[in-house]
C-alpha positions as CSV (number, residue, x, y, z in Angstrom):
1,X,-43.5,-4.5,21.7
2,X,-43.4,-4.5,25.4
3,X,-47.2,-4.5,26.0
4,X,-47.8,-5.8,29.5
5,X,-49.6,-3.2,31.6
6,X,-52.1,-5.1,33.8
7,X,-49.2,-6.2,36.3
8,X,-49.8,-7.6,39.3
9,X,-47.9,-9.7,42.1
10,X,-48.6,-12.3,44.4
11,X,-47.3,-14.2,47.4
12,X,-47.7,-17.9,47.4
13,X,-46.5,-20.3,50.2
14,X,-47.1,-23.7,48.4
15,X,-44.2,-22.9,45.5
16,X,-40.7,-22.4,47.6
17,X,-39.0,-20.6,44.7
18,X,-35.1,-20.4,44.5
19,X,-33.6,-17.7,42.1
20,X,-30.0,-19.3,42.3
21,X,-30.9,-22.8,41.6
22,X,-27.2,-23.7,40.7
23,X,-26.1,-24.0,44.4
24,X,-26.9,-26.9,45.4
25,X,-24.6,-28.3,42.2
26,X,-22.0,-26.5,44.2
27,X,-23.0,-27.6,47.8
28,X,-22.9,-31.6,45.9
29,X,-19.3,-30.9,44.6
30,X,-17.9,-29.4,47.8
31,X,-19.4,-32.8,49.7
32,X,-18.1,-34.8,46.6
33,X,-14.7,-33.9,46.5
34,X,-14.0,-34.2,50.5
35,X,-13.5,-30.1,50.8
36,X,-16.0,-29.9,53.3
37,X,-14.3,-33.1,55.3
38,X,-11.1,-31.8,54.6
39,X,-11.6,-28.2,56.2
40,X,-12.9,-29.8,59.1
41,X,-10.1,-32.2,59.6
42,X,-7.3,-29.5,59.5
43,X,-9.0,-26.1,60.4
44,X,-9.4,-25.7,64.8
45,X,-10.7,-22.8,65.4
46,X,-14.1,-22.9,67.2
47,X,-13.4,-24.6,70.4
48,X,-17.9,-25.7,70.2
49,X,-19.4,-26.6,67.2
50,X,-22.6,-25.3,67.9
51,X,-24.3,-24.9,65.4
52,X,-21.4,-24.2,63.1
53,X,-18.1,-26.1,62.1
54,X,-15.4,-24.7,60.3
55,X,-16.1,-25.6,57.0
56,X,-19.8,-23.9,57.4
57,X,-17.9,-20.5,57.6
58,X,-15.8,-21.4,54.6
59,X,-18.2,-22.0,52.2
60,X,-20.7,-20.0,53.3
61,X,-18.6,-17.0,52.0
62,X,-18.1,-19.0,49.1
63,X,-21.8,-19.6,48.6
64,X,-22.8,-16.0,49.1
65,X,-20.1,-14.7,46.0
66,X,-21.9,-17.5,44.1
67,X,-25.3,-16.2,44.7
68,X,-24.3,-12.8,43.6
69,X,-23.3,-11.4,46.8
70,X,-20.4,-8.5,46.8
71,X,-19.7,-8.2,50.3
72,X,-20.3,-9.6,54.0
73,X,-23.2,-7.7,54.5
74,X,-24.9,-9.3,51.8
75,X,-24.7,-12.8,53.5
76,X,-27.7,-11.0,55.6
77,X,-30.0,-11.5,52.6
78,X,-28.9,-15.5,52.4
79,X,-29.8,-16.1,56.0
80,X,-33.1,-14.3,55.5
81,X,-34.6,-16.7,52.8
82,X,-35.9,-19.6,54.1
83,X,-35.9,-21.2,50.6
84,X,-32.3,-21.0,50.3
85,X,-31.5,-22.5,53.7
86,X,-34.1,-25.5,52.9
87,X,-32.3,-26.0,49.6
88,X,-28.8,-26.1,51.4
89,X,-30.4,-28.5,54.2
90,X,-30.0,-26.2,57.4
91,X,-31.9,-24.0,58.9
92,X,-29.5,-20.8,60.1
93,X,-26.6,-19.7,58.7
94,X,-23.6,-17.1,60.1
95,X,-24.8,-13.5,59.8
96,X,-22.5,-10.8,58.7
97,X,-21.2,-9.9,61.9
98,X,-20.3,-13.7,62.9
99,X,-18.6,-14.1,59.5
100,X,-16.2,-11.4,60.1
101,X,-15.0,-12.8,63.8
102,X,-14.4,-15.8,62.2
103,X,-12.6,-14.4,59.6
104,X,-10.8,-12.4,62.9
105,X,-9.7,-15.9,64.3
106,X,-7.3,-16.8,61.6
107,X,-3.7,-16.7,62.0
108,X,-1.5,-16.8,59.5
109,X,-0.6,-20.4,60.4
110,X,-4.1,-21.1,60.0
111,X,-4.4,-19.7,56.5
112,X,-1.6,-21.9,55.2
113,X,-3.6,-25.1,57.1
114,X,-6.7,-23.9,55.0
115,X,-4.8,-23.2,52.0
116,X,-3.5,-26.7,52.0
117,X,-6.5,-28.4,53.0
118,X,-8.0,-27.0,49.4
119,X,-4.8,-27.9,47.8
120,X,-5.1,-31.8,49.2
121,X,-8.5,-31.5,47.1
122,X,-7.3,-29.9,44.2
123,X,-4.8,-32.9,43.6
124,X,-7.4,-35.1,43.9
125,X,-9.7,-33.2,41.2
126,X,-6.4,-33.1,38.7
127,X,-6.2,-36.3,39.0
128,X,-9.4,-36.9,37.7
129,X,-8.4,-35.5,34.5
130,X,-7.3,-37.5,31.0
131,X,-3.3,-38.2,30.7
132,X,-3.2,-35.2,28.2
133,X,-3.8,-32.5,31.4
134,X,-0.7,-33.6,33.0
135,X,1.4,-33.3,30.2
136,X,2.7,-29.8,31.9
137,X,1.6,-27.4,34.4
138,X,2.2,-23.6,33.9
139,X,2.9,-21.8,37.1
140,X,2.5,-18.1,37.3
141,X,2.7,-15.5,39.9
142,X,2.1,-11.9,40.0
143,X,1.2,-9.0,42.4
144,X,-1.6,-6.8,42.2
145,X,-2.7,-3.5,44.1
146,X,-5.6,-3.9,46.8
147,X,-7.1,-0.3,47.2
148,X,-8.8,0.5,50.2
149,X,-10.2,3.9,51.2
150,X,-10.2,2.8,54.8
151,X,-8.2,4.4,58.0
152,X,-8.0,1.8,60.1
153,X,-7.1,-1.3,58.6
154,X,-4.0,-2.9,60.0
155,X,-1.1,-3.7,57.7
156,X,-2.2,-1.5,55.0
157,X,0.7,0.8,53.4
158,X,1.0,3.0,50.7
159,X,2.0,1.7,47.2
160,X,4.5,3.1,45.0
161,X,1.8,5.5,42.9
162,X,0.4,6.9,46.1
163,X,-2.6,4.3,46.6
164,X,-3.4,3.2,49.7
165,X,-4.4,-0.3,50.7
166,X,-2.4,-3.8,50.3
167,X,-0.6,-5.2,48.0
168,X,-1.4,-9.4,47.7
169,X,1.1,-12.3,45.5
170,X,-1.2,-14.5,43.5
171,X,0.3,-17.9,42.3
172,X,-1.9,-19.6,39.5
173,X,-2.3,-22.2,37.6
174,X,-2.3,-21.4,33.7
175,X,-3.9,-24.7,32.5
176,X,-6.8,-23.9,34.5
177,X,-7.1,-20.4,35.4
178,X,-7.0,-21.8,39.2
179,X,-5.6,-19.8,42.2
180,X,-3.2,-22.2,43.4
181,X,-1.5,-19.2,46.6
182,X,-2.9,-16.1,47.7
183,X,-0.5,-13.9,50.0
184,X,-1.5,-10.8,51.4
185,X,0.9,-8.2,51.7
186,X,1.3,-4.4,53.1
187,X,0.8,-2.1,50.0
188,X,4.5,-0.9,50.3
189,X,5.7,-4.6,49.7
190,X,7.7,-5.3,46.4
191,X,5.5,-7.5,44.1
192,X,8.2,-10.6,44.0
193,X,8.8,-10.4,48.1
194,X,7.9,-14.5,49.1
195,X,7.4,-15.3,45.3
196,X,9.9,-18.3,45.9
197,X,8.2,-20.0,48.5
198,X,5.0,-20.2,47.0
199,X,6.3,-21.1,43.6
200,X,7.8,-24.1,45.5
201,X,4.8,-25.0,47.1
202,X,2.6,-25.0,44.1
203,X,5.8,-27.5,42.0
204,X,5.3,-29.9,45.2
205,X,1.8,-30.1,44.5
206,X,1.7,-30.5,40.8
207,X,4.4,-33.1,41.0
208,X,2.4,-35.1,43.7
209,X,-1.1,-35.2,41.2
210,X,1.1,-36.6,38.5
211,X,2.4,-33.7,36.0
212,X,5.0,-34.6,33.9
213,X,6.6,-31.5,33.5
214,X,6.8,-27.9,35.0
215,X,7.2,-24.7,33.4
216,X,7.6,-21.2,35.8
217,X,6.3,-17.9,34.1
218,X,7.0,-14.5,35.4
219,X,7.9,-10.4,35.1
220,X,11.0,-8.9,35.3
221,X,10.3,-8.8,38.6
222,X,10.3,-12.4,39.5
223,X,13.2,-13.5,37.5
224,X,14.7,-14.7,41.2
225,X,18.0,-15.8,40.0
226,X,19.4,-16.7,42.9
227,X,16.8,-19.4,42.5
228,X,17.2,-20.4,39.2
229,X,20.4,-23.2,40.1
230,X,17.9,-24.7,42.4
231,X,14.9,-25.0,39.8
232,X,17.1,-26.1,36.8
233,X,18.7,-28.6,38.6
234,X,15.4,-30.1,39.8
235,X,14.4,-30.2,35.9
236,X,11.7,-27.2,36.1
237,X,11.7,-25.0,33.2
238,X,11.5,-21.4,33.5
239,X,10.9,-18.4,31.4
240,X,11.3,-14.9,33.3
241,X,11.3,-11.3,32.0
242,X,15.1,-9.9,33.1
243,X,15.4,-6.0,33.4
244,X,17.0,-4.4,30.5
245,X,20.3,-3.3,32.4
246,X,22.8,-1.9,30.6
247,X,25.5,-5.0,30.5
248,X,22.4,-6.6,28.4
249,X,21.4,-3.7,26.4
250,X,25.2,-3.4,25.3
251,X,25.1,-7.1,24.1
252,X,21.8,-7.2,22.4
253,X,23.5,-3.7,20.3
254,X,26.7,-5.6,19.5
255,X,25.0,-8.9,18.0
256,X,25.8,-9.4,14.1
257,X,23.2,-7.9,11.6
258,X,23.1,-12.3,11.0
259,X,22.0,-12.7,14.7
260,X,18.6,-11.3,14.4
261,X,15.7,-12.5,12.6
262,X,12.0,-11.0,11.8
263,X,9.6,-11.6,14.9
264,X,6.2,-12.7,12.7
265,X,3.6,-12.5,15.3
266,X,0.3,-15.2,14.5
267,X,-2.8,-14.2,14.0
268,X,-5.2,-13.8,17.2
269,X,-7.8,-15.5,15.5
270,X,-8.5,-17.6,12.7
271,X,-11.6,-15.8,10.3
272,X,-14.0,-18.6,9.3
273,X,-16.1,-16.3,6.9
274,X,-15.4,-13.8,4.7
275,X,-12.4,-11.4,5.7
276,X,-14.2,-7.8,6.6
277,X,-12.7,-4.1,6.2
278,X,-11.2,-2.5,9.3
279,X,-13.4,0.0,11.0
280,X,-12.0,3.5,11.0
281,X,-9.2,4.0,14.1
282,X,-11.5,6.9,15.9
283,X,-8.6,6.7,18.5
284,X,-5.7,7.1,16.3
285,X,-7.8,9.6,14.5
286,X,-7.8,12.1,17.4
287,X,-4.1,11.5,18.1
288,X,-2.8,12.8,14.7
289,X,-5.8,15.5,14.9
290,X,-4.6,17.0,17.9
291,X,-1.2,16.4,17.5
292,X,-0.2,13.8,20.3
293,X,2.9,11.9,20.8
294,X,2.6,8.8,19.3
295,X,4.2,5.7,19.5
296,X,3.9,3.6,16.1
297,X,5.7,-0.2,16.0
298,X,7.6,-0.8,12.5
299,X,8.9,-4.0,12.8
300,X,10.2,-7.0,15.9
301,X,13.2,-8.9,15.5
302,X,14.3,-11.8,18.2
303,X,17.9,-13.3,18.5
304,X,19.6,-15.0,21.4
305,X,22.5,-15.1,23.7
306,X,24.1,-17.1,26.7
307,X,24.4,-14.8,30.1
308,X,25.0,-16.1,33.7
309,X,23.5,-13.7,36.1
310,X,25.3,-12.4,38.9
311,X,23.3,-14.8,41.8
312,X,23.7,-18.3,39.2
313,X,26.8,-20.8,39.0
314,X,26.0,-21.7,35.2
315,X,25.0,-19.3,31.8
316,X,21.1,-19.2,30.8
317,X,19.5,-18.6,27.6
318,X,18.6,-14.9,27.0
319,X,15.9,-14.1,24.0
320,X,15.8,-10.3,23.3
321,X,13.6,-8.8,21.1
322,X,14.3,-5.8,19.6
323,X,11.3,-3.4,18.6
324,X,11.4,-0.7,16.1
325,X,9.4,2.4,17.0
326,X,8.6,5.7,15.5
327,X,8.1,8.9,17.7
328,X,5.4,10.7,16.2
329,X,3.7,14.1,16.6
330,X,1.0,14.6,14.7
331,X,1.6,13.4,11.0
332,X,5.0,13.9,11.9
333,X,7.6,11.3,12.5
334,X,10.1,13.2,15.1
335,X,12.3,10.0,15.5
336,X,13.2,6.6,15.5
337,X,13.3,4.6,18.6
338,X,14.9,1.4,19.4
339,X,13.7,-0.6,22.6
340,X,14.9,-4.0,23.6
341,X,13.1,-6.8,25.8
342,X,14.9,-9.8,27.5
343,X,13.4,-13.3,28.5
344,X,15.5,-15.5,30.8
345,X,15.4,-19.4,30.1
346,X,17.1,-22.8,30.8
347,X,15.1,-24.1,27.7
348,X,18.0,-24.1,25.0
349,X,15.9,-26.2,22.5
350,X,12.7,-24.4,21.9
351,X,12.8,-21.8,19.0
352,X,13.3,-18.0,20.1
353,X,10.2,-17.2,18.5
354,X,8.2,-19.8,20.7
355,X,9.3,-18.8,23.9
356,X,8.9,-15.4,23.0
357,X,4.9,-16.3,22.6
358,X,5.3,-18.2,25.1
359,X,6.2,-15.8,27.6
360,X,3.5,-13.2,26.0
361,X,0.9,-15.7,27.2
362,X,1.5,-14.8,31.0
363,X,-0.6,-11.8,30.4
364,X,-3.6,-14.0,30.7
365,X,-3.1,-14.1,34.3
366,X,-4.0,-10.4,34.2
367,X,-7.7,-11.5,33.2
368,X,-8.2,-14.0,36.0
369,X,-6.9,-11.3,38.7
370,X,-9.2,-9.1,37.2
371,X,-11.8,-11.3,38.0
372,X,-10.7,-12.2,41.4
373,X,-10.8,-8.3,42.0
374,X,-13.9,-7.5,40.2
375,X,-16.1,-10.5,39.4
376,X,-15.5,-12.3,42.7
377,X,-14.8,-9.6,44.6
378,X,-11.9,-11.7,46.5
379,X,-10.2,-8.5,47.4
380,X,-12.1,-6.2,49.1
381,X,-10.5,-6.2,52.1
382,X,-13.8,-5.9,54.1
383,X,-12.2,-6.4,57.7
384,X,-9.6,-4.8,59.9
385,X,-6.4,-6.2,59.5
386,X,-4.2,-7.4,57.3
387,X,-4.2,-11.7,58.7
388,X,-8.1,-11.3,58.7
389,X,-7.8,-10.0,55.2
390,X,-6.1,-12.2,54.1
391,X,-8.4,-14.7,55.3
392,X,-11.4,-13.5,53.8
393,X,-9.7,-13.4,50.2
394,X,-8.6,-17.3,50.5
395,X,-12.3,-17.9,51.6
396,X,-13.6,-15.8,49.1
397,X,-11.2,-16.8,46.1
398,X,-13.3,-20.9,46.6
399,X,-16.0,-19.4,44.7
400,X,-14.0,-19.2,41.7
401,X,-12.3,-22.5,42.7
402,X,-15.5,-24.7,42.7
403,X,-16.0,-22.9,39.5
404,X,-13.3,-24.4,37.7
405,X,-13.6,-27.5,39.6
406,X,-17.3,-28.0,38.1
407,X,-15.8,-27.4,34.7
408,X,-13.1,-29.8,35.3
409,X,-15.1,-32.9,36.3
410,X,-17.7,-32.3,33.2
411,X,-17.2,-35.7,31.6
412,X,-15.6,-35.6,27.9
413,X,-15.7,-39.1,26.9
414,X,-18.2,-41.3,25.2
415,X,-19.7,-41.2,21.7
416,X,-19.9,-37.1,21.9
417,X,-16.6,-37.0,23.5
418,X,-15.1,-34.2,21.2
419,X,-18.5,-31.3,21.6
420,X,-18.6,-32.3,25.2
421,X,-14.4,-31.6,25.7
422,X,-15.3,-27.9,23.6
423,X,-18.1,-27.1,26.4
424,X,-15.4,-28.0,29.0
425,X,-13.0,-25.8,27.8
426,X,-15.8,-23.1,27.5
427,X,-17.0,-23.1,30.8
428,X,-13.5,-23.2,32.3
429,X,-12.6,-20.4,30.1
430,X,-16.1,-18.2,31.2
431,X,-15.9,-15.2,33.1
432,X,-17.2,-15.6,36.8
433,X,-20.4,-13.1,36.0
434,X,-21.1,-15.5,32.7
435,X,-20.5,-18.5,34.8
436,X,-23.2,-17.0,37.7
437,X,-25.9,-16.4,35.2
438,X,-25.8,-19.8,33.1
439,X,-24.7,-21.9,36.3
440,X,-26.0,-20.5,39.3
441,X,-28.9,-18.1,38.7
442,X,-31.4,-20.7,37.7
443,X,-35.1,-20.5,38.9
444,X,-36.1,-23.4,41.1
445,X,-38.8,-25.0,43.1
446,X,-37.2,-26.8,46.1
447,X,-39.8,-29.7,47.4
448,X,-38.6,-31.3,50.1
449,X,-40.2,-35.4,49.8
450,X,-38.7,-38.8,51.2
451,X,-35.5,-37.7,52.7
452,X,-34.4,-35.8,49.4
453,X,-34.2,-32.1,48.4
454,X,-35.6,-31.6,44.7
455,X,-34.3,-28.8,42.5
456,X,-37.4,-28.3,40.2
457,X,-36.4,-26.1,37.4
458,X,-38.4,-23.3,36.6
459,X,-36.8,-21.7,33.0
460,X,-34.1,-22.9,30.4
461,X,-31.0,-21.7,29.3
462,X,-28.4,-23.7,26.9
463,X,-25.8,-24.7,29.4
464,X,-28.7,-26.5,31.2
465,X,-28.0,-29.7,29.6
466,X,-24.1,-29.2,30.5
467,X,-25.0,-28.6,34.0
468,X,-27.4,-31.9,33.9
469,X,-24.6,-33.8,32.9
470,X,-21.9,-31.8,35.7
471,X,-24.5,-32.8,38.6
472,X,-25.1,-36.7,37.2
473,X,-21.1,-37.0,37.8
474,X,-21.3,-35.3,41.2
475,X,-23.7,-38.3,42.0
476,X,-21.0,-40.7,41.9
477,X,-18.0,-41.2,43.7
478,X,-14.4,-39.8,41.8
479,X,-11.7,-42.3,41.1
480,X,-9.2,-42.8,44.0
C-alpha cells in the first residue's frame, strides 16, 4: 500500500516550518500565569542580565523536555533552529554548556526560593478552578532511586540493593498529578528522611488557595508518628501504612472470629459491551508447568482497632487486613499462609473498607514518578553534584507542571460544559509522551506580520480543537 518511490526533498526559505507548534501555548501560559515575573522577582543569581534573566534559564529547560529533548545536550538543537527562536520571540538561547553553570549556581537556598516562586503560581492557577476542586487536596510523598553510572558526582551514595546514584523525596498532589516538592537526596538516605517538612509545606499552600480539607497519604515508611498529634490537632486527616510489628500482629490474631468482615474489592472498570472470556494466563501457565512457587490469594478480610503509638499522646484508628494465601508448587498447594497489613488513621467515621481503597489509591503516585523519571526525564542527574542536581530536576520537573497547568485552565462551562470537563480530566490524566504528541508536536508555519507571531497550522489531530480553546483562555487575563 505504501507506493511512494519518486521521493524527493527540498529546502524552502519563504515557509518557516516549526515541528513543535504547541510551544508557544506554553511560552503564553508561563507569561499568563506570572511564572516568568515571578522567577525573576525571587531568583538572584546572575549579577548582568545580558542577554539572559533567570527565568530564561528556567524555562528553557522546560521548553527543551517539551520539544522532545532528553538531556542538556539536546538544548544544542533548539538554539540551532532559527524557526524555533522566531516563534519564541528571541534570537539566542543558552547552549548546553551555559545551562549546566547555571544550574552550578544554585544553592540549596536558592532551590527553595525557586520552588516557592512556582508554588506562589500554582495557588493562583487552583484558584482558578470550580468550588468542587477544593473540596480536598490529597498529599502524597514517596522516595524513588536515581541511578547514575557516573564516578564523580557529588553526594551520590549507594542504595540499599547495591545501586548507585541518589535517592530524591517527591511530595505530590493527587488531585492533579502535580509535583508539589522535589528533594534530592544521597542514595544511602532513608526514603521518609525530611518527609515532615515538606508535607508541611505543601498543607500551607493548599490551605492558602482555599482547600477545605486535607488528607496525608503514605507507606509504612512515612507513618511519622511523632507527627501525627501535631497534624490531627490541626484537623488534617491522615492515612499511613504502619509496619506489621509484632505487638500489632498479636492483636490483629486475637480479634473475635465477629471482628472481621469479607474485603469485596470493586471492579477496575465498568464493561459497557458485552462481557468477553478471559484470555488464557500464559504466565501462570509456565509457573505450574515448571513447577514454581506460587503465591495464590483466597480471600481478604478487614477489621479495626484502636492503638496509640509509642511517639503519640492519644490512640489512632488501625485497619488491618488480613489476606489468605496459598503456597503453591506446581499443582501442588504446600501451605496456607496468613499475612496481615495495617493502615494508620485519625478518621474514625469512614468505613474500614473505604479507607482501605483509599489508601490502595497512593499507588498512583507510582505512575506520575514513572513519568517524571522516564517521560520527562526529570531525573537524570546530568551534572556534578548533588545541589546542582537537584536543581536541574526542579527545572526540569516545570515541563510536566505547565502540563497540568494547561489542562487545568481548559474552560468547562457553557452549554458543552459536561464533554468539555471529560477532555479536562483526559488531558490532565495523559501521559507526558501522549501529551507531547497531541499538544506540542504540531506542524507550524510561523509568519512574523504587525507586531504579532502567527502559529499557522500545518496538519490536524483531534485535541486540536481542545488546544484552540486552552490558547483562547491564555488570551485573557485569570481571575484575581
Amino acid at each position: 500500500m505504501f507506493r511512494g518511490r519518486n521521493l524527493h526533498y527540498e529546502g524552502s526559505d519563504r515557509v518557516r516550518g516549526l515541528g513543535a507548534g504547541g510551544i508557544g501555548a506554553m511560552q503564553l501560559l508561563a507569561q499568563r500565569t506570572g511564572l516568568t515575573a515571578a522567577i525573576d522577582g525571587s531568583l538572584r543569581l546572575l549579577k548582568v542580565h545580558q542577554p539572559y534573566h533567570e527565568s530564561d534559564h528556567v524555562l528553557n529547560i522546560a521548553y527543551n523536555i517539551l520539544c522532545g529533548g532528553k538531556t542538556l545536550e539536546d538544548l544544542e538543537q533548539r538554539r540551532q533552529d532559527e524557526v524555533y527562536l522566531g516563534a519564541l520571540g528571541t534570537k539566542v538561547i543558552p547552549d548546553p554548556t551555559t545551562a549546566g553553570d547555571f544550574c552550578r549556581r544554585f544553592t540549596a537556598a536558592d532551590i527553595e526560593t525557586l520552588l516557592a516562586a512556582i508554588d506562589r503560581v500554582r495557588v493562583k492557577v487552583w484558584q482558578q478552578q470550580p468550588a468542587e476542586f477544593l473540596a480536598e487536596a490529597i498529599l502524597e510523598a514517596d522516595g524513588t532511586l536515581a541511578e547514575t553510572t557516573g564516578e564523580c558526582k557529588e553526594g551520590m551514595g549507594i542504595s540499599y540493593d547495591g545501586r548507585w546514584g541518589y535517592h530524591p523525596l517527591v511530595v505530590t498532589l493527587a488531585n492533579t498529578g502535580e509535583p508539589l516538592a522535589l528533594v534530592n537526596r544521597s542514595g544511602n538516605r532513608p526514603s521518609h528522611e525530611g518527609a515532615a517538612e515538606r508535607f508541611d509545606q505543601a498543607i500551607a499552600r493548599c490551605r492558602e488557595a482555599g482547600f477545605e480539607r486535607i488528607l496525608l497519604r503514605g507507606d509504612t515508611d512515612f507513618s511519622s508518628t511523632r507527627h501525627l498529634d501535631r497534624w490531627n490537632e490541626a484537623g488534617v486527616r491522615f492515612v499511613f501504612g504502619i509496619d506489621a510489628m509484632r505487638n500489632l500482629a498479636e492483636i490483629a490474631t486475637g480479634l473475635s472470629k465477629r471482628a472481621w468482615k469479607r474485603l469485596e474489592r470493586p471492579a477496575k472498570y465498568a464493561i459497557q459491551t458485552q462481557p468477553r472470556a478471559r484470555r488464557e494466563n500464559i504466565k501462570e501457565q509456565i509457573v505450574v508447568e515448571r513447577g514454581y512457587r506460587n503465591l495464590r490469594l483466597n480471600s481478604e478480610d478487614v477489621a479495626e482497632f484502636d492503638y496509640q503509638p509509642g511517639a503519640c499522646r492519644r490512640p489512632y484508628r488501625v485497619v488491618v487486613v488480613r489476606k489468605n494465601l496459598s503456597v503453591e508448587a506446581g499443582e501442588y498447594v504446600l501451605f496456607d499462609d496468613v499475612r496481615y497489613f495495617f493502615y494508620l488513621t485519625n478518621d474514625w467515621e469512614a468505613p474500614a473498607d473505604e479507607l482501605v481503597f483509599l489508601a490502595n489509591d497512593r499507588c498512583n503516585q507510582e505512575n506520575l514518578i514513572a513519568q517524571l523519571k522516564n517521560g520527562v526525564h526529570a531525573m537524570r542527574m546530568p551534572v556534578d553534584t548533588l545541589v546542582s542536581n537537584w536543581a536541574y530536576m526542579v527545572m526540569a520537573s516545570l515541563a510536566w507542571t505547565l502540563k497540568a497547568w494547561f489542562a487545568l485552565l481548559l474552560p468547562e462551562g457553557g452549554r458543552w460544559g459536561e464533554p468539555h470537563r471529560e477532555e479536562k480530566r483526559e488531558v490532565l490524566r495523559m501521559e507526558f509522551r501522549a501529551f507531547q504528541q497531541a499538544f506540542i508536536a504540531m506542524p507550524c508555519q510561523i509568519v512574523r506580520a504587525g507586531r504579532r507571531i502567527v502559529y499557522r497550522l500545518l496538519a490536524w489531530n483531534r485535541w486540536q480543537r481542545v488546544f484552540l480553546r486552552g490558547v483562547e483562555v491564555l488570551r485573557q487575563p485569570l481571575r484575581c
